[in-house]
C-alpha positions as CSV (number, residue, x, y, z in Angstrom):
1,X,25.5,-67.2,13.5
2,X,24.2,-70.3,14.0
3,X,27.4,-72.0,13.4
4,X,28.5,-70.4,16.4
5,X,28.6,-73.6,18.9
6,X,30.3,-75.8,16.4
7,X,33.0,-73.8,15.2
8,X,34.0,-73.2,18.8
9,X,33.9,-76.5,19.5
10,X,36.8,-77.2,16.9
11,X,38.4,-74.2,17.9
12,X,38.5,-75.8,21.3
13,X,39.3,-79.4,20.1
14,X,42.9,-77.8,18.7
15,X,43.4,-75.7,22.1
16,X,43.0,-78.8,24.1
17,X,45.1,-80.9,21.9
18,X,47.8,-78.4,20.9
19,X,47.8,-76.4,24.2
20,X,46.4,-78.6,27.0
21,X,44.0,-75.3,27.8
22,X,41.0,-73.7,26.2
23,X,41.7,-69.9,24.8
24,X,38.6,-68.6,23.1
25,X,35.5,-68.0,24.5
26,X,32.0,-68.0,22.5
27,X,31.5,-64.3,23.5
28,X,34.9,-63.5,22.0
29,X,33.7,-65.6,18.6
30,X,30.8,-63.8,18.7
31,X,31.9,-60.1,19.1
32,X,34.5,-61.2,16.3
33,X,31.6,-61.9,13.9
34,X,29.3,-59.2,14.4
35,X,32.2,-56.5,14.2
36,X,31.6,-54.0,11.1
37,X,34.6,-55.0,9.0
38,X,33.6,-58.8,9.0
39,X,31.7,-60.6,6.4
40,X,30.5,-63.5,7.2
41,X,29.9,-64.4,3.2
42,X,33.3,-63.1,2.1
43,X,35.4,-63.6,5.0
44,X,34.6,-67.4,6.9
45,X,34.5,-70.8,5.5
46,X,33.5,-73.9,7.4
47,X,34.5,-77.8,6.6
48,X,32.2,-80.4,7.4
49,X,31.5,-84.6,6.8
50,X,29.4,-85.7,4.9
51,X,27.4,-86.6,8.0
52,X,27.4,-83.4,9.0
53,X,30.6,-82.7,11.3
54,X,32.3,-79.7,11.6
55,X,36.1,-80.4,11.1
56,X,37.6,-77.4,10.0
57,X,37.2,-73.1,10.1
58,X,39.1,-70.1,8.5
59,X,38.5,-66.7,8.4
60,X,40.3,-63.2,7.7
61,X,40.1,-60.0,9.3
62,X,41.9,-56.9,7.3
63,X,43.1,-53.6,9.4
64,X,43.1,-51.0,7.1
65,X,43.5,-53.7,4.2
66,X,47.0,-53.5,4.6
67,X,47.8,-55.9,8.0
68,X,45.3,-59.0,6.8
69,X,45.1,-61.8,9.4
70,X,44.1,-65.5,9.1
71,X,42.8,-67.6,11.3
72,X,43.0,-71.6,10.6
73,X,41.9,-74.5,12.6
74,X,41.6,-78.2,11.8
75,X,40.2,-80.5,13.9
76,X,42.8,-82.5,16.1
77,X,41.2,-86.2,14.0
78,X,41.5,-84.5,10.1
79,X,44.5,-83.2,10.1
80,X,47.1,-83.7,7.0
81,X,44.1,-84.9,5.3
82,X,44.3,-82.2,2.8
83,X,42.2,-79.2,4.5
84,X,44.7,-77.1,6.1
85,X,45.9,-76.2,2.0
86,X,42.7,-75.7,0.7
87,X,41.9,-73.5,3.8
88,X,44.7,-71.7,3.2
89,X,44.4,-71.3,-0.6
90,X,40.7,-69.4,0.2
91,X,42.4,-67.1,3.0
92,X,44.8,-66.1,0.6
93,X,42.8,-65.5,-2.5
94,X,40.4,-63.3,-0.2
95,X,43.6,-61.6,1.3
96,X,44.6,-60.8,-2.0
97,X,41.8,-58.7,-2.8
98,X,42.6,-56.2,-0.1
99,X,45.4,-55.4,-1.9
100,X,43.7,-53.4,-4.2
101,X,42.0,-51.4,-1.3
102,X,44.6,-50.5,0.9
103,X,46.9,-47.5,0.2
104,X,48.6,-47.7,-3.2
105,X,52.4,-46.8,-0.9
106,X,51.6,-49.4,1.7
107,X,53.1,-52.3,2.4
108,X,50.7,-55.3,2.5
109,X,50.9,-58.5,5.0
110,X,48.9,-61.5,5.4
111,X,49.9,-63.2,8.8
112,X,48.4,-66.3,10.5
113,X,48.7,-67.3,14.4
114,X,48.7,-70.7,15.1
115,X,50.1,-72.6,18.5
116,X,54.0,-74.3,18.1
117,X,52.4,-77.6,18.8
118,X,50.5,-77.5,15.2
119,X,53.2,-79.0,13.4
120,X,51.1,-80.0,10.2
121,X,49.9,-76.3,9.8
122,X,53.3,-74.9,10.3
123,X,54.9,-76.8,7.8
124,X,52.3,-75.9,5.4
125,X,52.7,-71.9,6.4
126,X,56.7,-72.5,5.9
127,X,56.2,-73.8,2.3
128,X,54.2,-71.3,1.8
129,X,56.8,-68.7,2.0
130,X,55.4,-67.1,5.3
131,X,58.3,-66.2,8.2
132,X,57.8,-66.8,12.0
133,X,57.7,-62.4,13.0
134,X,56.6,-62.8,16.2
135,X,55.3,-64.8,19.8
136,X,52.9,-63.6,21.7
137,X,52.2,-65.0,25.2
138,X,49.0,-65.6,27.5
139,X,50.3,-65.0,30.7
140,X,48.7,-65.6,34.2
141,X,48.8,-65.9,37.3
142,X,47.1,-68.0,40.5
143,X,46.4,-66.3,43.3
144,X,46.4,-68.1,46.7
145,X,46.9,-65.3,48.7
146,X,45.7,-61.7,48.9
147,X,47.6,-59.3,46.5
148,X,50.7,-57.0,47.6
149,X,48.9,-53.4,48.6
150,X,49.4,-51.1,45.5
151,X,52.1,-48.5,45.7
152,X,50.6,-45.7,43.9
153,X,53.4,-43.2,42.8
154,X,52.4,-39.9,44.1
155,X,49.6,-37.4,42.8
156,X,47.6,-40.4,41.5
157,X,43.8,-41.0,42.6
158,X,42.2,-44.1,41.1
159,X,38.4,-44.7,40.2
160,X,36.3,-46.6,38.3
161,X,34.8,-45.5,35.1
162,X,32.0,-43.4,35.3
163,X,29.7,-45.1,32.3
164,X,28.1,-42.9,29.9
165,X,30.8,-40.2,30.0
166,X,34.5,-41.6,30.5
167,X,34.7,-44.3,27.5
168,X,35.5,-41.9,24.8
169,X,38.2,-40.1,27.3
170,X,39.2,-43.8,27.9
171,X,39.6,-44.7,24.0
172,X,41.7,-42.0,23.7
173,X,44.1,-42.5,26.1
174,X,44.5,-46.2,24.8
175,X,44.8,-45.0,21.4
176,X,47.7,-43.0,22.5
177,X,49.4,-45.7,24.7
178,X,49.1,-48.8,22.1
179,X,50.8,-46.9,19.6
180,X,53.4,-48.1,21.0
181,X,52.6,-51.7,20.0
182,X,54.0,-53.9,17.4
183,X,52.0,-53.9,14.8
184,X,49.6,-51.3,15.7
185,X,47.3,-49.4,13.3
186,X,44.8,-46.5,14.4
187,X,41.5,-47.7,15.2
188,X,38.2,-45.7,15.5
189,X,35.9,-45.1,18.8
190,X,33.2,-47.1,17.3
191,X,35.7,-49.7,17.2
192,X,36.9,-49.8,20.7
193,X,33.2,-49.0,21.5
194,X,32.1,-52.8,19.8
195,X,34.9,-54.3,21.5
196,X,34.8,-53.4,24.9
197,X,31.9,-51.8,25.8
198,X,29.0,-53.2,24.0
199,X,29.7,-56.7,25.2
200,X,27.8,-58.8,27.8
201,X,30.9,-59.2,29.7
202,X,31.4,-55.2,30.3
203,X,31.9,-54.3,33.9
204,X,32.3,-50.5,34.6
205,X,33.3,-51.3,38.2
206,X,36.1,-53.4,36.5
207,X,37.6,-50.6,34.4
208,X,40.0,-48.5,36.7
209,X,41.4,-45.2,36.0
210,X,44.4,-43.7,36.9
211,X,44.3,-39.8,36.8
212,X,46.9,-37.3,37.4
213,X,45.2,-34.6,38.9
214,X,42.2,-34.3,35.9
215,X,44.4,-35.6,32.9
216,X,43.8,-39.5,32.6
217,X,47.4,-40.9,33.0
218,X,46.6,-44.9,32.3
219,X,44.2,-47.5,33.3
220,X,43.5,-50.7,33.1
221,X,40.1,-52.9,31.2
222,X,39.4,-55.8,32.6
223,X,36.3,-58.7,32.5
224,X,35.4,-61.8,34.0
225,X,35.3,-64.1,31.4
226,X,32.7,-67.1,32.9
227,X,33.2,-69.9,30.1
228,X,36.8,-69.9,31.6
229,X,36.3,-69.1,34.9
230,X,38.7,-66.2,34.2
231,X,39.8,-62.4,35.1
232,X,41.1,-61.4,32.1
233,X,42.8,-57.9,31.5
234,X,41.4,-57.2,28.4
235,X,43.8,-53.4,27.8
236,X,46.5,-52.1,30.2
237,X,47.6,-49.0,28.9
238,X,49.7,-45.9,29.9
239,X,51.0,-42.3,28.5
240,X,54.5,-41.7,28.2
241,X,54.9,-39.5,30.5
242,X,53.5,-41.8,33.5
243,X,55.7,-44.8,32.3
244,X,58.2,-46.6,34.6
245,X,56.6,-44.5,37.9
246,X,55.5,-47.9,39.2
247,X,51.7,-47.2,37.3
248,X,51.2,-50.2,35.8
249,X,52.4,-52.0,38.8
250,X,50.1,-50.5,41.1
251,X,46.8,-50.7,38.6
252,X,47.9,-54.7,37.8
253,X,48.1,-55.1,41.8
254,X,45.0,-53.2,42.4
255,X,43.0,-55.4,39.4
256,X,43.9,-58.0,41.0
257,X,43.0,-57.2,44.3
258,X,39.4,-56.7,43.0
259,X,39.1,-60.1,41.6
260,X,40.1,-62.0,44.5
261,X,37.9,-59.9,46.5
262,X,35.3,-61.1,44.2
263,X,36.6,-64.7,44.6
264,X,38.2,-65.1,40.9
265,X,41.8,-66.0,41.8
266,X,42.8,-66.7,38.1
267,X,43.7,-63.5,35.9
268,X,45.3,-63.9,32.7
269,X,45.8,-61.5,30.0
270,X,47.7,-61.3,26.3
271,X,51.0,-60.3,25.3
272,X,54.1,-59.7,22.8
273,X,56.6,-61.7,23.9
274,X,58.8,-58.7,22.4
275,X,56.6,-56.3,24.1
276,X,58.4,-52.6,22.7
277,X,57.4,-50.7,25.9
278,X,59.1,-53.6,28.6
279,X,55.2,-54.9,29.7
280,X,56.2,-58.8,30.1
281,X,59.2,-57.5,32.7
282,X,56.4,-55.8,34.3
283,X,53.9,-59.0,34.3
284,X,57.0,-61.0,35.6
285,X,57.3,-58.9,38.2
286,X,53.7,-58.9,39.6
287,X,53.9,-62.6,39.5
288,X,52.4,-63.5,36.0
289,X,53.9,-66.5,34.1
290,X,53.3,-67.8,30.7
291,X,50.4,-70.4,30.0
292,X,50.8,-71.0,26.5
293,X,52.0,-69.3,23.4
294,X,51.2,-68.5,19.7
295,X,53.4,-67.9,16.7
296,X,52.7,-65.1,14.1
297,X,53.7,-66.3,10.6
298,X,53.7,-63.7,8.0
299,X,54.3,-63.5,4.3
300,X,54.3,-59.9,2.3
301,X,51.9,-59.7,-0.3
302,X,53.2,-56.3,-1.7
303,X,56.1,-54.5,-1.1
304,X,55.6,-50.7,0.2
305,X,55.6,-48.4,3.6
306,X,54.9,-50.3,6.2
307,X,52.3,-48.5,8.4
308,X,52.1,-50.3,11.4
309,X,54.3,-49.3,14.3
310,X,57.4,-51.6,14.3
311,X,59.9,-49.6,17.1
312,X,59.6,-47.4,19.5
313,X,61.5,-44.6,20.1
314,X,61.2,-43.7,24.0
């Protein structure tokens, strides 16, 4: 954990080179560490100088062993040196042994996101055999005015979450909605619980809650992210059955309302640019536009059911 500082710093190094913005935050880095299906001794690897520089990270995450993710960085000054294929060689070999964990029908992936500006990495990825699957966008938007009043379709009352005995009402929901997603794969309460709630950036009077009389029809998570000076909406979701009713509109509007109120102006939040429920329409439309954007390369390590949601049938 006490590598926590430098590894950001090279993290940030490529964002500002590649991206002309920073993206990660050391609270994000952090959380992303400590969560229960990371190892730091199986699952990280750190390149330094011999004077002691940090130049390069990797690490891999598995879902369920069968969607395994890798993250690669180089430092802007060492690239094409000859650290983005060994860094790449140790992702894979650890990826490999998840194959032998995950269900003996499912397909296996090993994907890694990196920004289109990374030429040197791509290339690499490319030769590699791995295939550009997706984009995913960080959209925002600057507000220099107050936000357009919510229009909340009717029936709907709005409150903030009620800590200590909504969150596992809240999970639920969520759980329901981002099945929807690309690439989604159930996820447990403690999960959800590490990643939103027990985090020094939770705000309760940040979570709002869109209910339908008593069933919870959507809502939206949202933080203040203070390294970035950032509202960020961590998890908009909503049921099926409350979809295209102007909901997300009117939760987005009414996020965003808070924020300025608060004097944050910027709110950002992350996206599939191929978003299977319509969501970047929807972030247009409120006035979000796209900052950056990452590529998802992927490359199939065994052949089998794919278990992720991949289309939505609505």
């Amino acid at each position: 954990m006490d590598d926590l500082e430098a590894v950001l710093a090279v993290i940030n190094a490529c964002d500002l080179a590649d991206d002309g913005m920073l993206d990660h935050t050391m609270d994000d880095l952090r959380a992303y560490w400590q969560s229960t299906d990371f190892n730091l001794d199986t699952d990280a690897w750190l390149v330094s100088t011999p004077t002691g520089r940090m130049v390069g990270t990797a690490d891999v995450a598995a879902r369920h062993h069968v969607r395994i993710y890798a993250f690669i960085r180089v430092h802007p000054d060492y690239r094409g040196q000859g650290i983005e294929p060994e860094l790449l060689r140790l992702t894979e070999a650890r990826a490999q042994q998840h194959i032998a964990l995950a269900p003996s029908h499912a397909r296996v992936t090993l994907g890694n996101w990196i920004s289109p500006a990374d030429n040197t990495t791509r290339q690499l990825l490319e030769q590699a055999g791995y295939k550009l699957v997706r984009k995913f966008w960080h959209m925002e938007t600057d507000m220099d005015r107050v936000p357009s009043v919510p229009a909340w379709p009717a029936g709907i009352t709005v409150h903030t979450l009620v800590a200590g005995k909504e969150e596992r009402t809240v999970y639920e929901m969520m759980e329901e909605a981002f099945h929807d997603h690309w690439g989604h794969l159930p996820s447990t309460y403690e999960e959800f619980e590490h990643w939103h709630i027990k985090q020094d950036s939770f705000d309760p009077t940040l979570w709002f809650l869109a209910f339908d009389g008593d069933q919870l029809a959507g809502g939206v998570l949202c933080e203040y992210q203070k390294e970035l000076d950032l509202g960020w909406v961590g998890q908009l979701g909503l049921r099926r059955p409350w979809r295209r009713k102007g909901l997300g509109n009117a939760l987005l509007l009414h996020a965003f309302a808070e924020f300025y109120r608060r004097g944050i102006h910027k709110v950002g939040l992350g996206v599939d640019s191929q978003n299977l429920t319509g969501a970047t329409r929807l972030y247009e439309k409120v006035g979000m536009h796209v900052a950056l954007e990452h590529n998802t390369y992927e490359k199939e390590l065994r052949a089998g059911e794919e278990l992720s949601t991949q289309s939505v049938a609505m």
